[in-house]
N, C-alpha and C positions, 0 to 999 in steps of 0.2 A: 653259685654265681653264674649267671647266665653268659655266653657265649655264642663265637658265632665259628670259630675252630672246630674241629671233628672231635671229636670222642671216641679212647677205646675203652673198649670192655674185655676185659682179662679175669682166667678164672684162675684164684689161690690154688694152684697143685701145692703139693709135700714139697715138690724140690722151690717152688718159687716164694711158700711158706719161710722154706729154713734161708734161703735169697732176702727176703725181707727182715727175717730176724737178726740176720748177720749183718745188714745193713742198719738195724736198728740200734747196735749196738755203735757204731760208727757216728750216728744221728740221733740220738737219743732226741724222745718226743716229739719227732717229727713224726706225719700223717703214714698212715700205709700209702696212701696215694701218690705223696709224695717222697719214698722212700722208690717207689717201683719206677718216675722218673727218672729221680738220679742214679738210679740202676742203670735204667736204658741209655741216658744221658754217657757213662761211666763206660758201658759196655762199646759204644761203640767211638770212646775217643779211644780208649782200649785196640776196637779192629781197623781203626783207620791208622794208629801204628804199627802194628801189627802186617798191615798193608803196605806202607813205607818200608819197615826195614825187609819185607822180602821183595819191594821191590828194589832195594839198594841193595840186598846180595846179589840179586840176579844178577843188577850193574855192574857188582867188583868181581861178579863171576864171568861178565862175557869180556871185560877189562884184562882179567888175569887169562885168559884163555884165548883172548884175541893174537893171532900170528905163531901161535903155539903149533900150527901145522904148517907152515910155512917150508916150502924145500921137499917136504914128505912123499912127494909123487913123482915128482922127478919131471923134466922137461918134456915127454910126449907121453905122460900119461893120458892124456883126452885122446892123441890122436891112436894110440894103442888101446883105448878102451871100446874107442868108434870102430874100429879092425873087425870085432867081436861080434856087432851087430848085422842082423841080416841088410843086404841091401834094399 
């Protein structure tokens, strides 16, 4: 069917073989053509959660870790660390 969208061309390796076959089973008589979209489709609602939830640990990580140093250096740690340095 003609088109005016791009087109890829993908070559069947071993591992993307046994990718289609396991997806075949999933999709029974569906196209290889369309077995390798809803792969790619799959794959990457896959990495886009994947991407939320590490970016929601980092969240509960700077959450839980926020004030956690608090008090730790004591009141003229700056001006005793400036001491140090040359003029």
């Amino acid at each position: 069917m003609p088109t005016t969208k791009p087109r890829v061309m993908v070559t069947e390796t071993a591992a993307l073989t046994a990718a289609l076959d396991a997806a075949a089973t999933t999709w029974p008589g569906v196209p290889r053509s369309e077995l390798l979209a809803r792969l790619a489709l799959a794959g990457a609602d896959a990495h886009r959660h994947a991407e939320l939830d590490a970016q929601a640990n980092r969240r509960a990580a700077v959450a839980r870790l926020a004030g956690s140093m608090t008090g730790r250096f004591g009141q003229t740690y700056l001006d005793d660390l400036r001491q140090e340095w040359p003029p």
